[in-house]
C-alpha positions as CSV (number, residue, x, y, z in Angstrom):
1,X,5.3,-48.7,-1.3
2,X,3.1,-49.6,1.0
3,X,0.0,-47.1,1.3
4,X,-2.8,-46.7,4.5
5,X,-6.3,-47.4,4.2
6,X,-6.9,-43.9,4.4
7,X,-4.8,-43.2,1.1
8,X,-6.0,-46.4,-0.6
9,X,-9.5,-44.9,0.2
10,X,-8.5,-41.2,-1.4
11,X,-6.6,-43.1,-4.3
12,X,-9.9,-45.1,-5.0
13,X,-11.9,-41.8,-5.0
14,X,-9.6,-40.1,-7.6
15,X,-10.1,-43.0,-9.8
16,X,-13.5,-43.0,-9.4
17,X,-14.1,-39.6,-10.5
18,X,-11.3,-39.1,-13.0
19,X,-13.1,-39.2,-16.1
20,X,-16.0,-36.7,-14.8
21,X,-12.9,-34.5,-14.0
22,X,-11.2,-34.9,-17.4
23,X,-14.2,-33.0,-19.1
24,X,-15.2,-30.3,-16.3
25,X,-14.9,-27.0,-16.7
26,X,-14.8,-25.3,-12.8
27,X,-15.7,-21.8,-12.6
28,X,-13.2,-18.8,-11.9
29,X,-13.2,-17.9,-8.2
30,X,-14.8,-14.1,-7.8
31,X,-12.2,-11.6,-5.7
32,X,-15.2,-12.3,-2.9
33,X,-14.5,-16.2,-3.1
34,X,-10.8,-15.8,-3.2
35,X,-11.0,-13.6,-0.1
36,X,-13.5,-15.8,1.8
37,X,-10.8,-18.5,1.1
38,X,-8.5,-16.7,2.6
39,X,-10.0,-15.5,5.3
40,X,-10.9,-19.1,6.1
41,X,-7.7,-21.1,6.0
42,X,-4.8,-18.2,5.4
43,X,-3.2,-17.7,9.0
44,X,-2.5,-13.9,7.9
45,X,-6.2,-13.6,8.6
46,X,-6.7,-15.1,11.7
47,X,-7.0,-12.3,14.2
48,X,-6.5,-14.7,17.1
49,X,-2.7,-15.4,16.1
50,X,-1.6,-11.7,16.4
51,X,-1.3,-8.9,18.8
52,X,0.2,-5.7,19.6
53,X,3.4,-4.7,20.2
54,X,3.3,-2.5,23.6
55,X,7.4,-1.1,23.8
56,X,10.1,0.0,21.3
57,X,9.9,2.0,18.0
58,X,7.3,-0.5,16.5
59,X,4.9,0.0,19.5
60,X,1.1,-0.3,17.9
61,X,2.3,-2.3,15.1
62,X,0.2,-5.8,14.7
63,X,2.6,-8.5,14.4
64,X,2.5,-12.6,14.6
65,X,2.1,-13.6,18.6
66,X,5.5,-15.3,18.5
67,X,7.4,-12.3,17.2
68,X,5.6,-10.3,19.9
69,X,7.4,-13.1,22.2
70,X,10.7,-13.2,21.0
71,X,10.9,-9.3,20.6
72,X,9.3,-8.0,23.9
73,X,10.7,-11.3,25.9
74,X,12.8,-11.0,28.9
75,X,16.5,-10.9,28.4
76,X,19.0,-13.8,27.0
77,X,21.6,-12.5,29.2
78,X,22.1,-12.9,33.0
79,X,23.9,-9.6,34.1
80,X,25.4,-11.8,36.4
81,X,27.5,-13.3,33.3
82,X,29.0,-10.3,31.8
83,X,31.9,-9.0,32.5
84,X,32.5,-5.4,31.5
85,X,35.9,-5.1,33.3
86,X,37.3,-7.5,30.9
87,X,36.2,-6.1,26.9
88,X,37.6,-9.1,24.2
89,X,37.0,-6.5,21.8
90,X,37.3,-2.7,21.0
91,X,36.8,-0.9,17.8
92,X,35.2,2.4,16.5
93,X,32.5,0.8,14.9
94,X,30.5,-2.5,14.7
95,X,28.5,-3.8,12.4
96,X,26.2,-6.6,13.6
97,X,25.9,-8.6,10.7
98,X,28.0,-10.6,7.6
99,X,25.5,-10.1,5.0
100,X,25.3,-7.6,2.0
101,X,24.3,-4.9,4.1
102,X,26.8,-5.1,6.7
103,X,29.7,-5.9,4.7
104,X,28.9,-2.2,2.5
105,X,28.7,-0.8,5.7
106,X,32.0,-2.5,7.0
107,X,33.6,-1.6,3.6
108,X,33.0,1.7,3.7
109,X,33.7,2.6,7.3
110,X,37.2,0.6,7.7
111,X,37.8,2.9,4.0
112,X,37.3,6.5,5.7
113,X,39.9,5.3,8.7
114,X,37.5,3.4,11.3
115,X,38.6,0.3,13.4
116,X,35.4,-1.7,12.5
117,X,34.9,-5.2,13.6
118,X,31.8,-7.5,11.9
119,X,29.8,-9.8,14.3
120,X,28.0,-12.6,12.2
121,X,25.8,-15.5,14.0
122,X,27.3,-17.5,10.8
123,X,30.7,-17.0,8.2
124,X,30.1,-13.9,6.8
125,X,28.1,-14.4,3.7
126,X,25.9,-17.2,5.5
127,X,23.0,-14.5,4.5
128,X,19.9,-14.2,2.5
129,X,21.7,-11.9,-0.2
130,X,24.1,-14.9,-1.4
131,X,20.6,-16.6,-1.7
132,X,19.0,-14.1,-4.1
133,X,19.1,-15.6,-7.6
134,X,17.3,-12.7,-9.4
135,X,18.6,-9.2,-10.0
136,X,18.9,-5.9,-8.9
137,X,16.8,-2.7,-10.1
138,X,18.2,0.7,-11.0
139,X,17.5,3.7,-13.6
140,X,20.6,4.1,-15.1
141,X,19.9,3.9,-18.7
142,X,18.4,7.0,-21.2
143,X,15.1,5.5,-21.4
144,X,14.5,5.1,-18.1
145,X,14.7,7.6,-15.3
146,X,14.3,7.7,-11.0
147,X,10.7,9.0,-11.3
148,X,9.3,5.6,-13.5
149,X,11.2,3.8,-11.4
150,X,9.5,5.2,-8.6
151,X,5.9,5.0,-9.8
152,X,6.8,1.6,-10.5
153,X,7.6,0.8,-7.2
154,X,5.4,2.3,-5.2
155,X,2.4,1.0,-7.1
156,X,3.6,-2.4,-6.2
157,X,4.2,-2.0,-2.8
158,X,0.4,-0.9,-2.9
159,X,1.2,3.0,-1.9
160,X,2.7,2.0,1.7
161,X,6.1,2.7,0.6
162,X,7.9,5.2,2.6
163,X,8.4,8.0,0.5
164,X,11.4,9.5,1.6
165,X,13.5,6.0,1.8
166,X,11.9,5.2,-1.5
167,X,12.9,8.4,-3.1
168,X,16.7,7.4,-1.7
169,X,16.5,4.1,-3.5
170,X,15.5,5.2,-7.1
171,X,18.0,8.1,-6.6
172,X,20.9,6.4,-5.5
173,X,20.4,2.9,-7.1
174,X,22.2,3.6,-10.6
175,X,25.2,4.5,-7.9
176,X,25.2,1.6,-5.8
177,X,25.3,-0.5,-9.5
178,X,28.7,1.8,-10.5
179,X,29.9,0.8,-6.8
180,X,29.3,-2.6,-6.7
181,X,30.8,-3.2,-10.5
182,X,33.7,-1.2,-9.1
183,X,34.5,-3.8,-7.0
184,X,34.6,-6.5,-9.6
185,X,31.1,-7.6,-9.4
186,X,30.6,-9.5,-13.1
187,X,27.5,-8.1,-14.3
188,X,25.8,-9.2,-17.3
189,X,27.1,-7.1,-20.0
190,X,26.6,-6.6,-23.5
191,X,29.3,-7.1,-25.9
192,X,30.1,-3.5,-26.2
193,X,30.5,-3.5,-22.3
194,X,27.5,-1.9,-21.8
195,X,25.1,-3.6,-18.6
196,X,22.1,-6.0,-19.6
197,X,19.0,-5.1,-18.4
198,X,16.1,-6.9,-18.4
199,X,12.0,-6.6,-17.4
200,X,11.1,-7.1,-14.1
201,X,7.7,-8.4,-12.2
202,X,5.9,-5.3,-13.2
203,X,8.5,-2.8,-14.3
204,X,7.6,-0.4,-17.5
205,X,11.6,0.5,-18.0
206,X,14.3,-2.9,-18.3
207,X,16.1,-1.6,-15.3
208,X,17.3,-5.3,-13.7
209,X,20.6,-5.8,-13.3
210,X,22.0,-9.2,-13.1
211,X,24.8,-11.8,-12.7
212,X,23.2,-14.6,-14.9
213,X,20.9,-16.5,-12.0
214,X,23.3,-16.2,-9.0
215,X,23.6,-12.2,-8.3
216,X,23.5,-12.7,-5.0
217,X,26.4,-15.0,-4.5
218,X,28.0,-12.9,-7.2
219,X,27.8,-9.6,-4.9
220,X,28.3,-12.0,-1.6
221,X,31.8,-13.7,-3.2
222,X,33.1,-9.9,-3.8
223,X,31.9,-8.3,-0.5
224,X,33.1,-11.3,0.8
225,X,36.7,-10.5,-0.2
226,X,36.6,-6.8,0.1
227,X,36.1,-7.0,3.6
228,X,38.6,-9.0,4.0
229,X,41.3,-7.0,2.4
230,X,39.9,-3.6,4.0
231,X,41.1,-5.4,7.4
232,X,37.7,-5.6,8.9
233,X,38.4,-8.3,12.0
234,X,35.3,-10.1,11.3
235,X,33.9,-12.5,14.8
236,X,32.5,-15.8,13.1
237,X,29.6,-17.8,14.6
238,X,29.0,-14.8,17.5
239,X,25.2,-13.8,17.4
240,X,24.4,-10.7,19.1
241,X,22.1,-11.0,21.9
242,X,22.2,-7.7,23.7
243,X,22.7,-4.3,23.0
244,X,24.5,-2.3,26.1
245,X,23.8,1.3,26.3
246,X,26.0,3.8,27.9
247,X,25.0,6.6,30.4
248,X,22.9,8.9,27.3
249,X,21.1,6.1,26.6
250,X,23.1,5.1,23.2
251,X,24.3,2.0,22.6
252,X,28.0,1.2,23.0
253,X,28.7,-2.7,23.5
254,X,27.3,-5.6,22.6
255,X,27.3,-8.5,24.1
256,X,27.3,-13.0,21.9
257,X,26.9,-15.7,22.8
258,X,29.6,-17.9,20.6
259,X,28.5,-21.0,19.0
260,X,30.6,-23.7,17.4
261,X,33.8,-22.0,19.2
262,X,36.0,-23.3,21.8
263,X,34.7,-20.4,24.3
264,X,31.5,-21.0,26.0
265,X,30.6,-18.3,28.2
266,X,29.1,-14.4,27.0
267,X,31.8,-12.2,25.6
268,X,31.2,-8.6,25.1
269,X,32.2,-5.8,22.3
270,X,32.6,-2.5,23.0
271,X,32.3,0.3,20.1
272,X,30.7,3.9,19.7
273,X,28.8,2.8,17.2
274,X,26.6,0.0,16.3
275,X,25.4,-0.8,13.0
276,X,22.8,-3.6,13.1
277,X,23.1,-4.7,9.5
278,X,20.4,-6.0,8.6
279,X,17.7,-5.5,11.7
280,X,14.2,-4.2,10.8
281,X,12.2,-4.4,14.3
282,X,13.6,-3.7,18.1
283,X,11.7,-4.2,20.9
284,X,14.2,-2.0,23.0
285,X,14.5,2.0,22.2
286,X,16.6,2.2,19.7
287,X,19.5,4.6,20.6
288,X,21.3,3.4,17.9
289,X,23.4,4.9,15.0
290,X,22.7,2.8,11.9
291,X,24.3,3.4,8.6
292,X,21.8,4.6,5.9
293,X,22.3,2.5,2.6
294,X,20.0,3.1,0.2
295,X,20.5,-0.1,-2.1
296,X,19.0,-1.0,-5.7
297,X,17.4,-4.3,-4.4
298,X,14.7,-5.5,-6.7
299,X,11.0,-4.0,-5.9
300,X,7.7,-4.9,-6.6
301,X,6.0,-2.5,-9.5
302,X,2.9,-1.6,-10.4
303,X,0.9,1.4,-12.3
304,X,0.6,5.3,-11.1
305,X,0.1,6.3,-7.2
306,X,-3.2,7.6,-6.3
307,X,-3.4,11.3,-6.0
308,X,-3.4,11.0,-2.2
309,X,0.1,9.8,-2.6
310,X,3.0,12.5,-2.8
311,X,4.3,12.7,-6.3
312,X,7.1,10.9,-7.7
313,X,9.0,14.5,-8.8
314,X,7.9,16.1,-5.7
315,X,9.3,13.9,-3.2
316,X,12.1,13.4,-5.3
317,X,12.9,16.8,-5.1
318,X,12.8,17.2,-1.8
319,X,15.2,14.5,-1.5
320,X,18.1,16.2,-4.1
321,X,19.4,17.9,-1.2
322,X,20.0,15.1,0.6
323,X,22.1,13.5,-1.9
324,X,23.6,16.1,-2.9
325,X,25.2,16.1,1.1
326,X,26.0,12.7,0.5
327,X,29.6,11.3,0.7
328,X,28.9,7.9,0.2
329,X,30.1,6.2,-2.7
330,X,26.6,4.1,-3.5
């Protein structure tokens, strides 16, 4: 290999001080030195590379400059381009994504009688959940139970957990488990049948579920199929670009862009309901009507909440009634 003067210059200084090295002991950086560090060179802390969202349900919230850019930037779509006379597609409900989230969603609407067609910028799976290599956390053993689980977690999301949608995960995350097995997802199990669980970063109950280290591709190859054999018409390599309201304001078509298609030009969907799957920040209003699926994704954990932090049992509580209303299967 052939090195640079600069790096024959660094190599020659390594060498030079190796054997000082070899018997230094370096100090422990203080929480003050650690945070001077990363104030200095972490870009988290630069001030100058954020700003302030100014439309849409996040308005106030502090975020990166080019996510301010790309979510309060002017439209893709030249109105010019889209044809509403002419609808490619019609169905009840569409769910704007091919990934874990919007194939449960799919699932489960095509299962209580909707037409529901997917929209994936990919295939559908081409998502971070056939990524996840870990496991999935839920209370459904006797020595563990929803309110450790949530202590767990909201101490590790350093008490800015939302209560409410936390309180939906540890309540309904032994369910979506018993769902998701349903469906043939191959669990680790013991040799009595019942699940494995392990520690997790944190967790003071073995509550992770697994499929040895490929969950997620696990969960992705079922879903995969499922939706498939619910008849969900699923619309390959089509990201969404726009979101078309109707008269009240809510949406009801969407409009992709195809790649890697034979069509070229902007096609547009039309449905009473969209689900964006997996979507966590809108610059538009959102009018939308999104399913609500708590899942038993892996979470953070630390020790107790502070005591300016509602309770574990007490928001719990408050949301028993709302499962109790529940339909869903997870």
């Amino acid at each position: 290999m052939i090195y640079t003067e600069e790096m024959r210059a660094s190599q020659a200084r390594v060498e030079a001080t190796r054997n000082i090295r070899l018997s230094e002991e370096l100090p422990r950086f203080t929480a003050e030195e650690k945070g001077e560090l990363l104030r200095q060179y972490h870009p988290d802390y630069h001030e100058e590379g954020f700003t302030v969202l100014t439309v849409g349900p996040n308005k106030g919230d502090k975020v990166p400059k080019e996510l301010a850019a790309l979510l309060q930037g002017k439209s893709r779509m030249d109105t010019a381009d889209v044809d509403l006379d002419h609808i490619q597609f019609e169905t009840d409900v569409l769910v704007i994504g091919g990934g874990g989230a919007g194939a449960a969603a799919a699932i489960e609407a095509a299962r209580h009688g909707a037409k529901v067609l997917m929209a994936t910028k990919l295939r559908i799976g081409d998502a971070n959940t056939g990524m996840a290599e870990g496991g999935i956390q839920a209370a459904d053993k006797e020595s563990d139970s929803p309110e450790a689980h949530y202590l767990d977690a909201i101490g590790g999301g350093h008490y800015k957990n939302k209560p409410e949608l936390l309180a939906e995960l540890v309540l309904h995350g032994p369910e979506a488990i018993q769902w998701l097995s349903s469906l043939g997802v191959l669990f680790d199990k013991n040799s009595d049948g019942s699940m494995v669980t392990t520690h997790g970063g944190g967790t003071s109950r073995k509550r992770m579920h697994a499929c040895g280290d490929y969950t997620g591709a696990e969960i992705m190859r079922v879903l995969r199929d499922e939706v498939r054999n619910a008849g969900v018409d699923v619309v390959e390599y089509s990201p969404a670009v726009e979101l078309l309201l109707d008269g009240e304001g809510k949406a009801a078509s969407m409009t992709s862009i195809p790649g890697n298609t034979t069509s070229s030009g902007p096609r547009a969907s039309s449905s009473p309901q969209a689900v964006p799957a997996a979507s966590t920040t809108r610059a538009s209003q959102r009018p939308i009507t999104t399913a609500r699926r708590p899942t038993a994704w892996s979470w953070p954990t630390a020790p107790a909440c502070p005591s300016s932090m509602p309770t574990p049992s007490s928001t719990i509580r408050r949301a028993l009634p709302i499962r109790r209303r529940s339909t869903a299967p997870w």
